[in-house]
N, C-alpha and C positions, 0 to 999 in steps of 0.2 A: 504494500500500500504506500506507503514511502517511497519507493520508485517511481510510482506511476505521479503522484504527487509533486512528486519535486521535476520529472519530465512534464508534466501540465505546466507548472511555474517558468519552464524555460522552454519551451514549444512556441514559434510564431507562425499563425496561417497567412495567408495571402486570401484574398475575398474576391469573390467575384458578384456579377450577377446573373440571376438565370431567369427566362422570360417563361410564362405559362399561363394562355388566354389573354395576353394584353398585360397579365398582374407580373410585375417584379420581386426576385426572390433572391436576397443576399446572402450569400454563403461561402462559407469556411473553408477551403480547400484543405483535404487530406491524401496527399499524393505519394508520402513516403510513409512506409513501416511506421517509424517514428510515432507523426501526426495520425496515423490509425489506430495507433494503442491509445491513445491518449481522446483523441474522438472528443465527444462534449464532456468527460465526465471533470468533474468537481464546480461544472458551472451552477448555478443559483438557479437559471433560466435560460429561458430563448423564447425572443422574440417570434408572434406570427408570422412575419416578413422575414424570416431568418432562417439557416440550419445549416447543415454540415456535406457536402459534396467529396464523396470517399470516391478515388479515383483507382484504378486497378488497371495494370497493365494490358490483362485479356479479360476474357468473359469467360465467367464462371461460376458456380453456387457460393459465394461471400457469406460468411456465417457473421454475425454481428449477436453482440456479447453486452450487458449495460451496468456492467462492477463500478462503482463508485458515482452514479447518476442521481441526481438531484430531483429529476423531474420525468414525467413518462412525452413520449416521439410517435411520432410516428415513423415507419420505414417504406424507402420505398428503392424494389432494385430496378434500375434501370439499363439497357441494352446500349449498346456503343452506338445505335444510332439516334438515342436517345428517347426510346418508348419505352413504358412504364411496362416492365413483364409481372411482377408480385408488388402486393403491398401487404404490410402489416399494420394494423393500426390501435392506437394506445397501448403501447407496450410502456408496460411498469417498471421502476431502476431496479435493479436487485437486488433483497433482501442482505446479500453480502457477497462478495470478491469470490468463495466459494461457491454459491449456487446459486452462477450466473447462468440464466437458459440461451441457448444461442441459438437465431433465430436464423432460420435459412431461406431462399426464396424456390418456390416450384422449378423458375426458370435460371438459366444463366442470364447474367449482368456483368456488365461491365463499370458500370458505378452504384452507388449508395447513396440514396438522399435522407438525413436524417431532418424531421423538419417538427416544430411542434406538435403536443398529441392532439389531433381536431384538424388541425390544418387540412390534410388531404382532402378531409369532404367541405371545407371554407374553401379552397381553391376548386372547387369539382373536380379532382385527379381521380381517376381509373385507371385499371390497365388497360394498355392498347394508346392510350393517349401517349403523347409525346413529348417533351420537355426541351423550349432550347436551351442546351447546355455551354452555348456559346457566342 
């Protein structure tokens, strides 16, 4: 726990933003190992207008894990060419670093959008929809 803490304290993302039906969505970039262990945890919150865009070299079944989390997300995996294959939604921090459930998606993806828990049905996101990710 200490690790992951003190790697939180010295982690900087880079932010982008990503467009979906006209609405603007500010996000975190996690592109290396590093910033993916580290993810949102030890945040207070996140903004509606905000989340975390975990990036991955290929597409693949991404397992996402929520040890040290403050508040529950929603997940949503998304394909390299940027449509929405699984989502999860209101997923709750976990109980403890030990028994964290990790969450996987039906399809392969290529990134991870972690975003408020509610967000997804306040934005209208389904699968099959699309996200510009860039």
């Amino acid at each position: 726990m200490v690790i992951t803490w003190l790697a939180y304290k010295l982690t900087r993302f880079k932010s982008r933003e990503l467009k979906f039906r006209g609405r603007r969505l500010r996000v975190d970039i996690a592109d290396t190992l590093p910033k993916q262990l580290v993810g949102l945890m030890y945040r207070d919150s996140i903004g509606r207008e905000e989340g975390m865009l975990f990036v991955f070299g290929r597409e693949s079944r991404w397992g996402i894990w929520m040890p040290n989390m403050n508040f529950g997300i929603d997940i949503l995996w998304v394909s390299g060419s940027g449509k929405i294959v699984d989502i999860k939604k209101g997923v709750k921090p976990a109980r403890s670093s030990f028994a964290s459930e990790v969450y996987k998606p039906r399809k392969a993806a290529k990134y991870v959008l972690e975003i408020a828990s509610g967000a997804s049905d306040a934005y209208g996101m389904k699968i099959g929809d699309v996200i510009a990710l860039g």
